[in-house]
C-alpha positions in Angstrom: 84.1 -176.7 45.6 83.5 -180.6 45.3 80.8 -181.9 42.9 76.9 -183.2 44.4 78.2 -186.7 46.3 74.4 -187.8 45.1 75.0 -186.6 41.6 79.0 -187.9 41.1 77.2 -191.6 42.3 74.7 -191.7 40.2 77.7 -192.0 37.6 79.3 -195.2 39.1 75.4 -197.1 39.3 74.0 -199.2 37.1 70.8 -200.2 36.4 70.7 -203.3 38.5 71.6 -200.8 41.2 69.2 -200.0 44.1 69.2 -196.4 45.2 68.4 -195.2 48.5 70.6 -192.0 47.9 68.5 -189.3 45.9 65.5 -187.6 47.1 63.6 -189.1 43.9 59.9 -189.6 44.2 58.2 -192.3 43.2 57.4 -192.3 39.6 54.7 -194.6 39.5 52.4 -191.8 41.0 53.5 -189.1 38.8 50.0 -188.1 37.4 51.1 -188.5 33.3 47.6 -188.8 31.8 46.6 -185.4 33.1 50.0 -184.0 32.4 49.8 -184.7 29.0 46.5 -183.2 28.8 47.9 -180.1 30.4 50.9 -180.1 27.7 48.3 -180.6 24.9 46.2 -177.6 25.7 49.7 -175.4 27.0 50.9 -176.3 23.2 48.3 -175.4 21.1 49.0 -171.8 22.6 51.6 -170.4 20.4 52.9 -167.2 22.7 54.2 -170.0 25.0 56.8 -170.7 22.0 58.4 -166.8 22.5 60.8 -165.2 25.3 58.5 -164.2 28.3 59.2 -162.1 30.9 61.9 -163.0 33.6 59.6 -162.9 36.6 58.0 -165.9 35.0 54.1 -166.9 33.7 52.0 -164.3 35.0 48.8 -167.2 35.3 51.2 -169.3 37.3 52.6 -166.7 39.4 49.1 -165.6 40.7 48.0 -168.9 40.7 51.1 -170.1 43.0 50.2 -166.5 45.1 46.4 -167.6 45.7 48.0 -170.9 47.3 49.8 -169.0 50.1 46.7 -166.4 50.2 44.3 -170.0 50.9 46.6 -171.0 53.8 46.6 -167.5 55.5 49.7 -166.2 54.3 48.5 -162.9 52.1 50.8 -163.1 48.7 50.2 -161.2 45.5 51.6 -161.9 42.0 54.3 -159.6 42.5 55.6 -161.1 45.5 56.4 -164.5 43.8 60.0 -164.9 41.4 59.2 -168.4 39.6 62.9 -170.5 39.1 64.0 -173.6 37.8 63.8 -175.8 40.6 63.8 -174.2 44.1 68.0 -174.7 43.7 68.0 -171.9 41.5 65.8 -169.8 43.9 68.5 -170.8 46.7 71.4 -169.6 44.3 69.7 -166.2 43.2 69.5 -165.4 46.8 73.0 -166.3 48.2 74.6 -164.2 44.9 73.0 -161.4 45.7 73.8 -162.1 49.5 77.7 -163.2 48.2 80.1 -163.4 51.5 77.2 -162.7 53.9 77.8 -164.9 57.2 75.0 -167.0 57.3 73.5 -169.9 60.3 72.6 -172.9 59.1 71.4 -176.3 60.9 73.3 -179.4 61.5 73.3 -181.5 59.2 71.7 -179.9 56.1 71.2 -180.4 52.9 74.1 -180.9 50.4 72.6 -178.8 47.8 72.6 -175.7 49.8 75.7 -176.2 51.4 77.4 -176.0 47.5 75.6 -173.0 47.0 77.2 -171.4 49.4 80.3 -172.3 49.7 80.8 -171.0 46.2 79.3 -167.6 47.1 81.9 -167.6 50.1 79.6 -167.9 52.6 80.9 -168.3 56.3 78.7 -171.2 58.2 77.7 -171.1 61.5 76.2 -174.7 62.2 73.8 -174.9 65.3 72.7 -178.9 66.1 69.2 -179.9 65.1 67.4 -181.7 68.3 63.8 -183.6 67.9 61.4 -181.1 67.8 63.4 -178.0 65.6 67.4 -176.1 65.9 68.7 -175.7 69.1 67.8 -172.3 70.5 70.3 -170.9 72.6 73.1 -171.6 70.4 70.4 -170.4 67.3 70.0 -166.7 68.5 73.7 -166.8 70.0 74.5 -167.4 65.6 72.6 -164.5 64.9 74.5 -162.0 66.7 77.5 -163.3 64.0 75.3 -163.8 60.7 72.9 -161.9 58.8 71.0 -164.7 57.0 69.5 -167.9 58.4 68.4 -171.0 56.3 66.3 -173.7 57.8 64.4 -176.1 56.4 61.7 -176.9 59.2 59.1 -179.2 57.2 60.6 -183.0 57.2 64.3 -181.4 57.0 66.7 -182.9 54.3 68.4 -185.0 55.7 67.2 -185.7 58.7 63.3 -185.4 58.6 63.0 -183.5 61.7 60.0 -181.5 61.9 60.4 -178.4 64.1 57.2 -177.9 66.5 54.5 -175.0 66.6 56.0 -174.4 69.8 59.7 -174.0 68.1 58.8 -172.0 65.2 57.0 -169.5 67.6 60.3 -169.4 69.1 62.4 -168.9 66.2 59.8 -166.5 65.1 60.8 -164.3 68.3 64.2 -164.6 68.0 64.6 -164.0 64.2 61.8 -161.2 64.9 64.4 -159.5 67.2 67.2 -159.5 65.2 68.7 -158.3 61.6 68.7 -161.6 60.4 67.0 -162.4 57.2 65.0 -166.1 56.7 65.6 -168.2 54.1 62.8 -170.8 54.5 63.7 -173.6 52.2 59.9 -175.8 51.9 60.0 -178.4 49.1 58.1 -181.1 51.3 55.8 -179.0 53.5 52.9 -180.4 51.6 54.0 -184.2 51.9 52.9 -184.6 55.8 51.6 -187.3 57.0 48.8 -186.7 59.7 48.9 -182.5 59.6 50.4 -179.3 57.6 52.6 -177.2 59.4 52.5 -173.3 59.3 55.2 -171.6 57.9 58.0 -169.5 59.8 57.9 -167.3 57.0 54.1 -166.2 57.2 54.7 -164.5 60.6 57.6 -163.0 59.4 56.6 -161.8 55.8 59.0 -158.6 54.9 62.2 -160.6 56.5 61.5 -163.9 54.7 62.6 -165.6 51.3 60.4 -168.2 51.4 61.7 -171.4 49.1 58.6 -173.6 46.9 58.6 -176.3 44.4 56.8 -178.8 42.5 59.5 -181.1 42.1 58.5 -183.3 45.1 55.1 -182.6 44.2 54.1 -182.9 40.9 57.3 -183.9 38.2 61.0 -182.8 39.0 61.5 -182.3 35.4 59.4 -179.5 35.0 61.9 -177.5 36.9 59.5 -175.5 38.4 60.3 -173.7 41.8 60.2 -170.3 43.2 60.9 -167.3 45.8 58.0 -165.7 47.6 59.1 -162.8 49.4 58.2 -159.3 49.9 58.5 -156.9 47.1 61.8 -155.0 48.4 63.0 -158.1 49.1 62.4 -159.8 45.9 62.5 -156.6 43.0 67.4 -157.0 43.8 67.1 -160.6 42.6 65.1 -160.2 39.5 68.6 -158.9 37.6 70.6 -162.1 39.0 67.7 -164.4 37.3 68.1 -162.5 34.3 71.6 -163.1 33.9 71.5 -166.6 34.6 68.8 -167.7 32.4 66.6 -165.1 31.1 63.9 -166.3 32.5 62.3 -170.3 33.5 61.3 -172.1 30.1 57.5 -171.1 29.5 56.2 -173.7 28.3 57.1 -176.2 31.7 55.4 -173.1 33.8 52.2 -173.4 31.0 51.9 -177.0 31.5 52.5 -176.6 35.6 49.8 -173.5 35.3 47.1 -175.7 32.9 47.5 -179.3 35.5 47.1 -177.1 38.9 44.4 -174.5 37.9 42.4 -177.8 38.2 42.8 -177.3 41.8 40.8 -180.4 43.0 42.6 -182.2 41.3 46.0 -181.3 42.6 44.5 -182.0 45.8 43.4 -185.3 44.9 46.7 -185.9 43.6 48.5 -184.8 46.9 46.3 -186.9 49.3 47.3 -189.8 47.3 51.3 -188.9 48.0 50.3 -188.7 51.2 48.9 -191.8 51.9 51.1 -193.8 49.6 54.4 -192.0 51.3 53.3 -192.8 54.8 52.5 -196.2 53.9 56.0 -196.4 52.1 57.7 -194.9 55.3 56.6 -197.3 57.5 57.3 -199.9 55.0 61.1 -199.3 54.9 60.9 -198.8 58.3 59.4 -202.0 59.6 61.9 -203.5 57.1 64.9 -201.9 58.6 63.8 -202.9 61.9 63.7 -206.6 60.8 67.3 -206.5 58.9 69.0 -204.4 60.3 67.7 -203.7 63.8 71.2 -202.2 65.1 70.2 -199.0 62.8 69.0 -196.4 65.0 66.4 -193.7 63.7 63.3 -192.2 64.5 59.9 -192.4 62.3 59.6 -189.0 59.9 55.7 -187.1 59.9 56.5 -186.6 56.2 58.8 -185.6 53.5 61.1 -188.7 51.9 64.2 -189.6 53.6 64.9 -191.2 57.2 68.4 -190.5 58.9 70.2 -192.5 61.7 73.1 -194.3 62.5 75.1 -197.5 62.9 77.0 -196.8 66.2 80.6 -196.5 65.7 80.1 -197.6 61.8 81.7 -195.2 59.2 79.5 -195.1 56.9 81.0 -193.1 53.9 83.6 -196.6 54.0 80.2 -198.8 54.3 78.9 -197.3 51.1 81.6 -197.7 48.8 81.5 -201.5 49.5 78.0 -201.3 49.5 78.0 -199.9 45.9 80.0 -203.4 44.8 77.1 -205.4 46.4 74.7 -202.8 44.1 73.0 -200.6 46.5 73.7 -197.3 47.4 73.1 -194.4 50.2 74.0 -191.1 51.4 76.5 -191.0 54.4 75.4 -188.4 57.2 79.2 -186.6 56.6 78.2 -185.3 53.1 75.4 -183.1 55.2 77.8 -182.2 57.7 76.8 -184.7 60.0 78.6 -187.7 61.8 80.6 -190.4 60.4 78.0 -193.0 60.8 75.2 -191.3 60.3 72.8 -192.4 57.4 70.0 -190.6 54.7 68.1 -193.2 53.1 65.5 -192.5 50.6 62.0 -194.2 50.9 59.9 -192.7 48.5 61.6 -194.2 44.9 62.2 -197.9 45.6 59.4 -200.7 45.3 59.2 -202.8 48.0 60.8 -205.5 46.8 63.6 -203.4 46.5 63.6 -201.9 49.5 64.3 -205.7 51.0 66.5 -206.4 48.5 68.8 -203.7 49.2 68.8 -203.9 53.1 69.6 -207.4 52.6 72.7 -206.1 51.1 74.0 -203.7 53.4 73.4 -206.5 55.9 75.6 -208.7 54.2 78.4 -206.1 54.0 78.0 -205.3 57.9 77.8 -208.6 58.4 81.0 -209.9 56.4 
């Protein structure tokens, strides 16, 4: 077990240091003023103060299920397990699952790959192409593993979004088989021209479907979840409880009292949106200028782009990088190749977004 290659970096950086390596939002359009509203009217509730119940905030919980309900995906209250963060939802489920055999795409994100490594998890990796996993070699996994975990909204790290056409198709082949989803979805609401159905709503009693507001709203909050069918979900309530008793109440208060202002949330989400897209194309009509050689294709959402430097290896590229103060995610930390790139386009301002291409051009370059 090795530590978060994101999170052991962030100890070597200063603050003259430009990050492209965590999947940080931009903070500037965090929405404080009506946070803080929402905290001063959570507060001045004193219950929120006391233990609560380990499922988490009953308000927030059926508030979270009418969201799925409005996209077409029928959810009650009792159908949704709120977390802290969507990581802990991932770890709940792979203890309970502990030593399962379990396919995963390639490359994937870091986070989950921790998770289960330290529940002993065997990984069967099947390549990610343009439009989704590769499907032959995906149903040929699932003769070998029980549990499948995909991320098909803007995929961390490689922002691949799988097609209506593919998820029909992994729909069928999941639909045929043992195999249990786990549908990890932290960006499916940060698209760029058009949402994307869910694998999980066609397959609702053999799904753990993953959500969070930590791309959405503020990563602090800690605020994440598992929907999944009652049978499904009622094993993992004992694992939550024995972690943490239960997600702090008064973060899922002030998450409850800003989104039951539902226009609002969807003002605030057009405006990530828009700013996101314009952000993408930003760093990407900078990379194309400075460092042309990079090869990548434009994301439809989420917060990274991934690509390579032909024959470059990038996890040496990056420690010399971090001298000239700017840093990155090599594609081998997700199991991909050895010069393979994840940058991060949503927390840097555009000055320095230039500023620290500049600098990997002038280590390439030296």
């Amino acid at each position: 077990m090795k530590r978060s290659f994101i999170r052991e970096i962030l100890e070597h950086t200063s603050s003259d240091t430009i990050s492209f390596a965590g999947g940080l939002p931009d903070a500037s359009l965090f929405p404080t003023m009506e946070l803080q509203r929402a905290t001063q009217t959570a507060l001045a509730d004193n219950t929120i103060w006391q233990y609560s119940t380990s499922t988490g905030y009953a308000p927030l919980k059926a508030l979270i299920a009418q969201m799925y309900s409005d996209k077409g995906f029928p959810t009650t209250a009792d159908e949704i397990l709120i977390t802290s963060g969507s990581q802990q939802g991932l770890d709940i489920i792979c203890r309970y699952h502990s030593g399962t055999d379990i396919t995963i795409e390639s490359p994937s994100y870091l986070g989950a790959l921790n998770i289960f490594k330290l529940n002993n998890m065997n990984m069967y990796s099947v390549h990610l192409e343009e439009d989704g996993i590769e499907l032959e070699k995906f149903n040929e996994s699932l003769k070998k593993s029980k549990l499948a975990y995909l991320i098909p909204d803007f995929q961390n790290p490689s922002g691949t979004c799988y097609s209506e056409k593919h998820r029909e198709e992994i729909t069928n082949i999941l639909g045929a088989s043992n195999t249990l989803l786990i549908e990890d979805a932290p960006y499916s609401e940060l698209y760029f021209d058009k949402p994307y159905q869910s694998i999980s709503q066609a397959l609702p009693k053999q799904s753990y479907h993953l959500g969070s507001f930590s791309k959405v709203l503020a990563p602090a909050l800690r605020i994440g979840w598992i929907r999944a069918d009652k049978a499904l979900l009622s094993p993992l309530i004992a694992y939550k409880e024995a972690m943490d008793l239960h997600t702090s109440s008064i973060t899922q208060a002030i998450a409850y009292e800003y989104l039951k202002d539902t226009e609002q949330f969807r003002e605030h989400l057009e405006t990530l949106r828009s700013a996101y897209k314009e952000k993408m194309l930003y760093f990407a009509n900078a990379l194309d200028e400075i460092l042309s050689s990079f090869e990548y294709e434009h994301p439809k959402g989420g917060m990274f782009i991934y690509g390579r430097f032909e024959g470059v290896d990038t996890m040496l590229l990056v420690q010399k990088c971090l001298e000239k103060g700017v840093v990155f995610v090599p594609g081998i930390e997700f199991g991909g190749k050895a010069d393979e790139i994840r940058f991060n386009f949503t927390h840097s301002s555009p000055s320095q977004i230039r500023e620290g291409l500049e600098r990997i051009k002038s280590v390439l370059d030296a």
